[in-house]
C-alpha positions as CSV (number, residue, x, y, z in Angstrom):
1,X,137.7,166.9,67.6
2,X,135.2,166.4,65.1
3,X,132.5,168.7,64.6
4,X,132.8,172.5,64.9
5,X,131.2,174.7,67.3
6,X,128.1,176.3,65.4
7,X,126.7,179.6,65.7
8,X,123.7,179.3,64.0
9,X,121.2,175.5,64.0
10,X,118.1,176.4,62.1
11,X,115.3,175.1,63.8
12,X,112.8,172.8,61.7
13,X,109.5,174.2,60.5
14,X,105.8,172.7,61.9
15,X,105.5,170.8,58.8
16,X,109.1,168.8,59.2
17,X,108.5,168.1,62.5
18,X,105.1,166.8,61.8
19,X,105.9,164.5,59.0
20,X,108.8,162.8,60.9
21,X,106.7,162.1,63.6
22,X,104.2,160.9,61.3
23,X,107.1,158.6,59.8
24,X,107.8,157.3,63.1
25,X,104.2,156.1,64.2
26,X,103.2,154.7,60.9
27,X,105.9,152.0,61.4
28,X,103.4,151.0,65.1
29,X,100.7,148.9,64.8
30,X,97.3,150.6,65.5
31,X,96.3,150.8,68.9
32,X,100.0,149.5,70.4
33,X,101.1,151.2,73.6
34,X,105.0,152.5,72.8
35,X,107.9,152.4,74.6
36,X,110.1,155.6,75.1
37,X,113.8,155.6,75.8
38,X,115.5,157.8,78.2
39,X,119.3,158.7,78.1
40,X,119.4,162.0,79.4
41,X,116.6,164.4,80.8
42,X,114.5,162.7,80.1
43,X,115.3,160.6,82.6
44,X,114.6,163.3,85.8
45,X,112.2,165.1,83.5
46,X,110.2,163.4,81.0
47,X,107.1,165.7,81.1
48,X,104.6,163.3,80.3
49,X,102.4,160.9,81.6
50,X,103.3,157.2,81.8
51,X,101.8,153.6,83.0
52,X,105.4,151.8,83.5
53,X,108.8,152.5,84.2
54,X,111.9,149.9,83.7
55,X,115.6,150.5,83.4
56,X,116.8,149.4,79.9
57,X,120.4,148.5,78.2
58,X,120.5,149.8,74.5
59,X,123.2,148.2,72.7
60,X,124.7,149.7,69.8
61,X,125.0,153.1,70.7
62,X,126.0,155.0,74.3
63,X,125.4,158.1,76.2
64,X,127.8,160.9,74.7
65,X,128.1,164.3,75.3
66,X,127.9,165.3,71.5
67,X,125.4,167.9,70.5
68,X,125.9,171.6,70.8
69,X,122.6,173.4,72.3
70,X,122.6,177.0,71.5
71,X,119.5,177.3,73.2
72,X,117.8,175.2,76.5
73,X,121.6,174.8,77.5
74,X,123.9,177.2,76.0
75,X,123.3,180.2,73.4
76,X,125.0,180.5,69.5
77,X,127.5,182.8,71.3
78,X,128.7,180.2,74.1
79,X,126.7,176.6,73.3
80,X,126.7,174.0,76.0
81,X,126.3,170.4,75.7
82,X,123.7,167.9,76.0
83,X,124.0,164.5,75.1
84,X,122.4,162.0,72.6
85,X,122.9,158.5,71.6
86,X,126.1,158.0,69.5
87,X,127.3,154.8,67.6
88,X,129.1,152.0,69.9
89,X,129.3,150.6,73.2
90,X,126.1,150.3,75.3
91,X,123.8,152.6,76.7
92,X,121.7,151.6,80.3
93,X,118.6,154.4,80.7
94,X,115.1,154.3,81.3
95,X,112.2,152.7,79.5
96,X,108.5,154.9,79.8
97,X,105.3,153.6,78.5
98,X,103.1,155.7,76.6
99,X,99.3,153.7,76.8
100,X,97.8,154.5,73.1
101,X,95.6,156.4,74.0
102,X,97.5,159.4,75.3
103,X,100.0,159.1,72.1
104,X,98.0,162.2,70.5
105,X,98.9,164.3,73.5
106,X,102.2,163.3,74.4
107,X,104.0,163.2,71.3
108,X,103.8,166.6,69.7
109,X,105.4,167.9,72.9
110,X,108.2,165.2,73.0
111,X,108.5,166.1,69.2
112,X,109.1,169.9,69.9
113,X,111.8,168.9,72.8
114,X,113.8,166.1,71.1
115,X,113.5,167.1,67.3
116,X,112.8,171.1,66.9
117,X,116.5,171.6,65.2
118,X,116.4,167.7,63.7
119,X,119.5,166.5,65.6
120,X,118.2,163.2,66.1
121,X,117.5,160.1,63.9
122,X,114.4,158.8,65.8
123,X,114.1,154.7,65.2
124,X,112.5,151.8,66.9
125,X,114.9,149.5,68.6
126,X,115.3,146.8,70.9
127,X,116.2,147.6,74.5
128,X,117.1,144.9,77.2
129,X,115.1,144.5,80.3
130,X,114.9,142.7,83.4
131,X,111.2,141.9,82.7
132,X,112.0,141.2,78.5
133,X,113.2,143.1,75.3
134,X,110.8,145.8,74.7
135,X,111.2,148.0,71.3
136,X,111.7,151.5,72.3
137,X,111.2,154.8,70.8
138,X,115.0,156.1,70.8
139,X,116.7,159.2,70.0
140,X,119.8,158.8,68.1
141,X,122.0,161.1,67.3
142,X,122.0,162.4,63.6
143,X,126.1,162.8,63.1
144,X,125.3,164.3,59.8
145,X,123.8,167.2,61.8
146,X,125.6,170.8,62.4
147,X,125.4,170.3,66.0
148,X,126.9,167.3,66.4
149,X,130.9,167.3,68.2
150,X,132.5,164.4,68.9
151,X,136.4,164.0,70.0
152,X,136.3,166.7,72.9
153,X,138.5,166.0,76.1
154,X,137.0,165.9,79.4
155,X,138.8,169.5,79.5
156,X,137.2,170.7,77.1
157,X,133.5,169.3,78.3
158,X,134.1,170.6,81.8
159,X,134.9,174.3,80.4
160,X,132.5,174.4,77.8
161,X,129.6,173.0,80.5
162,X,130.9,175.5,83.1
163,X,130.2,178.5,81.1
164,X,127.2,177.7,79.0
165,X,123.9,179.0,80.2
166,X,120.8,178.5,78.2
167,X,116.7,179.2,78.4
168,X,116.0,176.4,80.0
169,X,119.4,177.0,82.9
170,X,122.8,176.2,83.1
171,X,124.1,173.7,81.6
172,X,126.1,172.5,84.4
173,X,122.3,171.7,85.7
174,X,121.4,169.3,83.5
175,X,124.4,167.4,83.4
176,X,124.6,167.4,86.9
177,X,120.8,166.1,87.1
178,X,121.1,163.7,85.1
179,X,124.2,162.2,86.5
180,X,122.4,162.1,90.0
181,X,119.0,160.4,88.4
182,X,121.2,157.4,87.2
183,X,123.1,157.4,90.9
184,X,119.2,156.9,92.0
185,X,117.9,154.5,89.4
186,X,121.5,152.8,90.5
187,X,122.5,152.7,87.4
188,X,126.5,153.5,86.8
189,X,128.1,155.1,83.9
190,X,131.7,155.4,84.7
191,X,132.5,158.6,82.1
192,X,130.1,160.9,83.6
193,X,130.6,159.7,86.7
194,X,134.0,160.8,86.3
195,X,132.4,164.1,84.4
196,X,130.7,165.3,87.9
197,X,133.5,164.9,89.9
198,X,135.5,167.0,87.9
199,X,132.7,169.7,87.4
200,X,131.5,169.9,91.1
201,X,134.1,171.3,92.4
202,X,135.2,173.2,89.5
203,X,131.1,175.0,89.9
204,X,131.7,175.5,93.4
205,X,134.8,177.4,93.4
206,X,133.0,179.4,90.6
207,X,130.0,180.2,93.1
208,X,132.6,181.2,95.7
209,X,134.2,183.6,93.4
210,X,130.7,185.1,92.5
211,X,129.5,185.8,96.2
């Protein structure tokens, strides 16, 4: 296991959140619509508006389990998991379109979800489609950041996961979601397909024991 399980991720002031998005839209050209890529909530939940929606491949990095949330899905006493885009393999997820003119509104939001502790390395890069490669707004993880674990067994994920309740629910939740959005975008990844059925039944006999 790499990583250790931290207690305390400080979270990054109004002014760092507002240069790095600045950073990141001074490398679009003015007036471009931009491309959003989804790997994990923001695939069932992506809480803004958009005019197009594809499935995309990212190669280079996949969808790993590998950042300690201490507070939508866990607390610094008992942090749960959420996932992020970690070096190797492939990654298939879902492509939004932002038009231009609602960048202003969307993306201080999206900034506040994806980069409030600065666990991710946000970059431009190029995503498969069935319609073309479109360049894509993707959230990386940072593996130089406190939060980020790597090396756990599927153990370890399933009791961590099973106990970890945060402010925005249990983390069992959003794995769980986001395992059944990619069952309905038919999209397959065999690891947390294999994550599920381990932690379904595992939840269930949890419940049972609560009522």
């Amino acid at each position: 296991m790499t990583g250790a399980r931290s207690a305390h991720i400080p979270l990054w002031t109004p002014e760092q959140l507002q240069a790095s998005q600045d950073a990141l839209l001074s490398q679009r050209a003015p007036g471009e619509d931009i491309w959003i890529y989804a790997y994990g909530s923001l695939i069932w939940r992506p809480d803004f508006q958009f005019v197009e929606r594809r499935a995309a491949t990212l190669v280079g990095h996949h969808r790993a389990l590998c950042l300690w949330s201490c507070i939508n899905r866990g607390t610094p006493e008992q942090p749960g998991l959420v996932f992020g885009l970690d070096l190797g393999g492939s990654c298939r997820g879902m492509a939004y379109r932002i038009e231009a003119s609602q960048i202003d509104n969307v993306f201080p939001r999206l900034w506040q979800r994806e980069m409030s502790t600065g666990c991710y390395q946000p970059r431009w890069l190029r995503c498969r489609s069935e319609h073309g490669d479109i360049r894509a707004l993707s959230f990386v993880m940072n593996r130089s950041h406190p939060g980020y674990i790597t090396g756990l067994s599927q153990e370890e994920q399933v009791s961590i996961i099973l106990n970890a309740s945060g402010s925005c629910g249990p983390c069992s939740d959003y794995v769980l979601e986001t395992a059944k959005a990619l069952r309905q975008a038919n999209i397959r990844d065999a690891r947390l397909d294999q994550l599920a059925y381990r932690l379904e039944p595992a939840l269930r006999a949890r419940q049972a024991l609560a009522a």
